[in-house]
C-alpha positions as MATLAB code, in Angstrom:
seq = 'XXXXXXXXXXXXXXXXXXXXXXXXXXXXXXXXXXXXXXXXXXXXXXXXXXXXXXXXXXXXXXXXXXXXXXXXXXXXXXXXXXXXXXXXXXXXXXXXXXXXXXXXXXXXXXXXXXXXXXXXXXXXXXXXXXXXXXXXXXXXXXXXXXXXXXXXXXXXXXXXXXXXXXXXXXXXXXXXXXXXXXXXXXXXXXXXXXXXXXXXXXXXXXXXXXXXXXXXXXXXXXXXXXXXXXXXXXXXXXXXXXXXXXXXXXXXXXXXXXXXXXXXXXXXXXXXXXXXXXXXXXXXXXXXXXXXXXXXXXXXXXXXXXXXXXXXXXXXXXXXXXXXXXXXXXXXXXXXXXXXXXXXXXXXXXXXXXXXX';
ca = [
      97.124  159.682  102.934;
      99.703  158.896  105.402;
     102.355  159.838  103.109;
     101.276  163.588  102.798;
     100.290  163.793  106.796;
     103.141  162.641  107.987;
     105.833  162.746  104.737;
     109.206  160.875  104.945;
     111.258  160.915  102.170;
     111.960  156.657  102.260;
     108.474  155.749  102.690;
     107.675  157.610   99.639;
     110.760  156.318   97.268;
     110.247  153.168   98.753;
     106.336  152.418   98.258;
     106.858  154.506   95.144;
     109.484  153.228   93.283;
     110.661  149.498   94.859;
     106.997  148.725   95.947;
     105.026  150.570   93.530;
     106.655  149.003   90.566;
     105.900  145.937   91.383;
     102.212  146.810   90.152;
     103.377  147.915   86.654;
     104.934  144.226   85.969;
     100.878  143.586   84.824;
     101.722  145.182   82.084;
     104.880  143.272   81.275;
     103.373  140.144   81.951;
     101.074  140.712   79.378;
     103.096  141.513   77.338;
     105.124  138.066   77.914;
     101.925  136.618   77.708;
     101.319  137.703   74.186;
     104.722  136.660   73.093;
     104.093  132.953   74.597;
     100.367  132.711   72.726;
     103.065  133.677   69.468;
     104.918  130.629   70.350;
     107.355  131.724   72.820;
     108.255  128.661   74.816;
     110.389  126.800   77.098;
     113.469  128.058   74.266;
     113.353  131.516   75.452;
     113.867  130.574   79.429;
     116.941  128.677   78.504;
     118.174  131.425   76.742;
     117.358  133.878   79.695;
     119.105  131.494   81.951;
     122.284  130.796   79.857;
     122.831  134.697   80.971;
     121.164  134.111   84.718;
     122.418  131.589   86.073;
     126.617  133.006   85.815;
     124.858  136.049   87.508;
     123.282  134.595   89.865;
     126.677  132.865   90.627;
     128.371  136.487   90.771;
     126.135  138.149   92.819;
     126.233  134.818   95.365;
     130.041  135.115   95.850;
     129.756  138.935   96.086;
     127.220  138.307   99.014;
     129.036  135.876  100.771;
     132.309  137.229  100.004;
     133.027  140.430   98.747;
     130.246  142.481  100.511;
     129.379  140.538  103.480;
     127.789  143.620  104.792;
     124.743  143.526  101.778;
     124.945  139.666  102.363;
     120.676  139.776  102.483;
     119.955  142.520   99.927;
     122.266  140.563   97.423;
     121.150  137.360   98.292;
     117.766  138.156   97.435;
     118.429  139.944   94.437;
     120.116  136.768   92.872;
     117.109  134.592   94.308;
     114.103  136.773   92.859;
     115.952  137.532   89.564;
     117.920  134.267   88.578;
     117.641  131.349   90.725;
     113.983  131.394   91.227;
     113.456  131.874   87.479;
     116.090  129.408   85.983;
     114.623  126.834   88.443;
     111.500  126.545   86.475;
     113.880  124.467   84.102;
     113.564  121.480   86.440;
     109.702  121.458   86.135;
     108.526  119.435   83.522;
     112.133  119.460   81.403;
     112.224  117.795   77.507;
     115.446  117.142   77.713;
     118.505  116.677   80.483;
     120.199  120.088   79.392;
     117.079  121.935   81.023;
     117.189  119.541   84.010;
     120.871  119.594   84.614;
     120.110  123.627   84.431;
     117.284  123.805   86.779;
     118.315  121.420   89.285;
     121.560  123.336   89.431;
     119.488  126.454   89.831;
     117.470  124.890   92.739;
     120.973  124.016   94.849;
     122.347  126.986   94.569;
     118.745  128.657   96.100;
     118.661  126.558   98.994;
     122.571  126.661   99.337;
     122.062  130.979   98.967;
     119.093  130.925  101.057;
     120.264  129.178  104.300;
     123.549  131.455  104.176;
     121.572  134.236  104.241;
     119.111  132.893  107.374;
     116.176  132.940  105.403;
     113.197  130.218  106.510;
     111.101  131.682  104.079;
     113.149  131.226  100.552;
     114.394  127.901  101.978;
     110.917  127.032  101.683;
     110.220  128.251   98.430;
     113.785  126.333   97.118;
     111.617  123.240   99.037;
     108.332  123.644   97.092;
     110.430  123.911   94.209;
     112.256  120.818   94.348;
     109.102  118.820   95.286;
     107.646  119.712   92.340;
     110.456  119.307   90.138;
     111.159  115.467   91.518;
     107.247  114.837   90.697;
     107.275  116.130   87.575;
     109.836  113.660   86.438;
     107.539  110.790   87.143;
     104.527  112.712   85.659;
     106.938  112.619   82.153;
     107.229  108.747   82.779;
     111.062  109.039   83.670;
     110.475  106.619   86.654;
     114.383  105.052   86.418;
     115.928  109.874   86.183;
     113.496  110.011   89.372;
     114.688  106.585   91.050;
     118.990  107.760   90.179;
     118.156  111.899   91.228;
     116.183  110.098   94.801;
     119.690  107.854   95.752;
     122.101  110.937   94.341;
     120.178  113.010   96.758;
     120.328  110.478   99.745;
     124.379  109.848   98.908;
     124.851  113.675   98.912;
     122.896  113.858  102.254;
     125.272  111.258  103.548;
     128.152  112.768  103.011;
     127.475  116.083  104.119;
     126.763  117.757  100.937;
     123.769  119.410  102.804;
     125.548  120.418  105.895;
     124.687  124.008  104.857;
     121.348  124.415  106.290;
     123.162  122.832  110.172;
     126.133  125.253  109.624;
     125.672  128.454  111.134;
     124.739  131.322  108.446;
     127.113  134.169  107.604;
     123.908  136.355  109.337;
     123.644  134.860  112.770;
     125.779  132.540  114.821;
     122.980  130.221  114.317;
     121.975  127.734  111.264;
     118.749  128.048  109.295;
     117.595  124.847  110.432;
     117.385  126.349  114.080;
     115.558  129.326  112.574;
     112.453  126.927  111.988;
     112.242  125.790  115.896;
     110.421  122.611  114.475;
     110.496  120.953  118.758;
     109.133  124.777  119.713;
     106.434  124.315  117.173;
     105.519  121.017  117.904;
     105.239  121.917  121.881;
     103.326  124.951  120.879;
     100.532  122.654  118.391;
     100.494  120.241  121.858;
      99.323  123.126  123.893;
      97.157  123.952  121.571;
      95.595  120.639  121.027;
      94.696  120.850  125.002;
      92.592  124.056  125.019;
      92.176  125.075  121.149;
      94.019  128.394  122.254;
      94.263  130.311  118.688;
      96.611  132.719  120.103;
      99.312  130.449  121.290;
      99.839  129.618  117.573;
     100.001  132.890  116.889;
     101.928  133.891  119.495;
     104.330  131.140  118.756;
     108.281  132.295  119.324;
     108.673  131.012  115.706;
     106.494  133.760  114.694;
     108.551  136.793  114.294;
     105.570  138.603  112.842;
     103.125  138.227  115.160;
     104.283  141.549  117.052;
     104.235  143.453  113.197;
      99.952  142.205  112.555;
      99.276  142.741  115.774;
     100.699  146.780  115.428;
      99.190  147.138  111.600;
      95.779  145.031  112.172;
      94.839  145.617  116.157;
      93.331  148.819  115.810;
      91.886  148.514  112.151;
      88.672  149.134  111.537;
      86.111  148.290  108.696;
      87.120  151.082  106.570;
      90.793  149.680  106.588;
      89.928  145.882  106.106;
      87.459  146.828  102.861;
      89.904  149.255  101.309;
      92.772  149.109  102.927;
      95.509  152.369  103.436;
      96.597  152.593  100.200;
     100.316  152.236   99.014;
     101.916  155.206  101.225;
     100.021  153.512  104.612;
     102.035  153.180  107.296;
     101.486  152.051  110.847;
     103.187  152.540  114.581;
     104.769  150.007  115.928;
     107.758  149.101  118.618;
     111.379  148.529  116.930;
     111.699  145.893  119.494;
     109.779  144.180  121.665;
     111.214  145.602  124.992;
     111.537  148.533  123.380;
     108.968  151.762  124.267;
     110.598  153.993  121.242;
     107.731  153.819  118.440;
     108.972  154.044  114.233;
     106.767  154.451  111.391;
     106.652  151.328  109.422;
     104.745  150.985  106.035;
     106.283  146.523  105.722;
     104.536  143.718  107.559;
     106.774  141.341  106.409;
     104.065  138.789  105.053;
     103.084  139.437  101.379;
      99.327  138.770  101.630;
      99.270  140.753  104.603;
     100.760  143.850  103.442;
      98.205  143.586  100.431;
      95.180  143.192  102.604;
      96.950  146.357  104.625;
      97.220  148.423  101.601;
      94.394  147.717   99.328;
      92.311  145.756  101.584;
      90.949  141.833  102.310;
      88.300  141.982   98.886;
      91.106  142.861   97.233;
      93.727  140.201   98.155;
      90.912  137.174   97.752;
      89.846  138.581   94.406;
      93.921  137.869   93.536;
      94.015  134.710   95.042;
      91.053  133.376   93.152;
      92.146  134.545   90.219;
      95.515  133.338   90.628;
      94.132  129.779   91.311;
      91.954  130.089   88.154;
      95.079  130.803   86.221;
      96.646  128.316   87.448;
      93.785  125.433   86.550;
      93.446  127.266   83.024;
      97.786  126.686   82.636;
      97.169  122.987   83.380;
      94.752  122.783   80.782;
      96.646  124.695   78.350;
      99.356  122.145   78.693;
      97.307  119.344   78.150;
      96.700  121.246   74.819;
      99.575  122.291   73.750;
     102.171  119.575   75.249;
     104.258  123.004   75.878;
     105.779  122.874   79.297;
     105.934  126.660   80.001;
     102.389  126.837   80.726;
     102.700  123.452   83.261;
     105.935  125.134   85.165;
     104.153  128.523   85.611;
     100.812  126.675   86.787;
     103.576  125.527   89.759;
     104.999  128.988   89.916;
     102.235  130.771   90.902;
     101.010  128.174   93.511;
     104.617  128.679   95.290;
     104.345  132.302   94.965;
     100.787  131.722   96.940;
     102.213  129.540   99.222;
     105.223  132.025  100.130;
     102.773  135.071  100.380;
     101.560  133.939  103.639;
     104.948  132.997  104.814;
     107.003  136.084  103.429;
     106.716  136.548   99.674;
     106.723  140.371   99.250;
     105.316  142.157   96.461;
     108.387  143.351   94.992;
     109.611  144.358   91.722;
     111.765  141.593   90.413;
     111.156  138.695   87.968;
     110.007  136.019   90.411;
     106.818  138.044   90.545;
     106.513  138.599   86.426;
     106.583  135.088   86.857;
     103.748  134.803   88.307;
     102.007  137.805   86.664;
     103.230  136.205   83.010;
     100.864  133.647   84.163;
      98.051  135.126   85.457;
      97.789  137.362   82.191;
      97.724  134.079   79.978;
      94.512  133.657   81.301;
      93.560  137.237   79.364;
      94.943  135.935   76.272;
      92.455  133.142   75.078;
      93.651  132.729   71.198;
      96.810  130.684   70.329;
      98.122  134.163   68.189;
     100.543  131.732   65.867;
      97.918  130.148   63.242;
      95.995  134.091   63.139;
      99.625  135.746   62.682;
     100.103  133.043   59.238;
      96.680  133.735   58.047;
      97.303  137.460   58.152;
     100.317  136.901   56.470;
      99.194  135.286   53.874;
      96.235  137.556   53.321;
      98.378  139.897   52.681;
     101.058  138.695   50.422;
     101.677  140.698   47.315;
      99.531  138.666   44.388;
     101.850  138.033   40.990;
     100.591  140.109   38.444;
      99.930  138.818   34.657;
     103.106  140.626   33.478;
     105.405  138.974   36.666;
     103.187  135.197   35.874;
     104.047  135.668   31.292;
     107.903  136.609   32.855;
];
């Protein structure tokens, strides 16, 4: 109702069109979901990132180069729509094409990520790449893990990291100092001595704190069990010093700006059924043998994982990943062996004058 009270023309494109859109990739995921039960498989990610991955490459250099002014907003659109995706490669690869692919894919988004200052993608690159380097072992290629583990330790050596201690072409300041690891670990001390909640919260790490405090600290039970819809918006202080008071409809933290939209019921009925999905992928690949349904099982746990740390509900194809494999779940029958018997059923019979010809 906000919108209509108090209407502004970029809350309502924004929660309409970039936000609201976001909802509608259910429908494409299902779709992708039917096409996979038809036998769609690991073949059809290549293929997508064959055409990905040179983007992805593009819109880096444009970032960092070309527009250094759009550095963020083109960062994250080759992130959510190539990176991310062609990174699923390394997870569970047949062969060293889709590993060479992925890994490449996985660089590049923690290379992208701390050039653009962002904590939060540099942990999803992280999650990534920890599940990638297990899966390799789970496939029984101990000696591919052992040669990746000392190619990673000789590139560390020699600097090939050095990215995320370089200062970022944001700030005059790297992204490794944007996680404040020795302020975090004073902060969990305090807390250890009194169990203080708040001074974890209030942690200088946490550059959201101020942002749930001004959508959540007057809420009431109304807005926890329903939420304020997609057009909600909320007061709060551009900066922290600062008196002057803007409209703001993002919290900043994907989980929270569902459970400030649509409500807390809401956001745990996702969650379970998101880590449903995700124990009924790992089954299906114990099936099928078909890695697409393993690497989305990992998907959607790092999408849940960078919900609570940023993880916005966005329209882009990291999240039809994860919606591709939460509608598997809605699909129960492998489509390919009912598509040949309805084929055959309906084969045109030879007639007696086609058989005596």
């Amino acid at each position: 109702m906000d919108v209509f009270v108090d209407f502004q023309f970029k809350t309502f494109t924004d929660g309409f069109i970039l936000e609201g859109s976001y909802y509608l990739l259910l429908l494409y995921g299902l779709n992708m979901a039917l096409a996979t039960r038809m036998g769609a498989s690991f073949r059809q990610l290549f293929k997508f990132s064959i055409i990905a991955l040179p983007a992805g490459v593009v819109l880096i250099y444009t970032s960092l180069v070309l527009i250094p002014d759009y550095n963020i907003w083109i960062g994250h659109l080759s992130l959510n729509n190539c990176l991310i995706p062609i990174s699923m490669l390394a997870l569970y690869p047949r062969n060293e094409k889709y590993l060479l692919w992925g890994w490449s894919a996985i660089f590049l988004l923690l290379f992208t990520a701390a050039k653009i200052w962002s904590r939060s993608y540099t942990l999803v690159g992280f999650y990534i790449a920890l599940f990638a380097y297990r899966s390799i072992f789970h496939l029984g290629k101990r000696k591919l893990g052992v040669t990746l583990f000392v190619l990673l330790v000789v590139g560390y050596s020699i600097g090939a990291f050095s990215f995320f201690t370089e200062n970022s072409e944001v700030r005059d300041q790297s992204v490794a100092e944007k996680y404040q690891i020795e302020s975090l670990m004073k902060t969990f001390d305090d807390f250890l001595t009194d169990f203080d909640v708040t001074k974890l919260f209030y942690w200088e790490g946490n550059s959201r704190s101020t942002l749930l405090v001004d959508a959540f600290g007057k809420a009431n039970y109304i807005d926890w069990l329903i939420g304020h819809g997609l057009f909600g918006t909320y007061d709060s202080t551009i900066e922290v010093s600062s008196n002057m008071l803007v409209r703001r409809s993002t919290i900043e933290i994907g989980w929270a700006q569902e459970v400030f939209r649509w409500g807390l019921p809401y956001v745990l009925f996702f969650l379970y059924s998101l880590m449903r999905a995700r124990s009924y992928l790992k089954d299906l690949y114990l099936q099928t043998n078909d890695p697409i349904y393993k690497s989305l099982s990992e998907i959607i746990l790092v999408k849940v994982l960078d919900g609570f740390i940023f993880g916005l509900p966005y329209f882009h194809v990291y999240s039809l990943l994860v919606f591709w494999g939460l509608m598997i779940t809605c699909v129960k029958v492998n489509l390919v062996p009912v598509l040949i018997d309805t084929k055959n059923r309906y084969v045109e019979k030879p007639t007696e004058l086609q058989v005596a010809n």
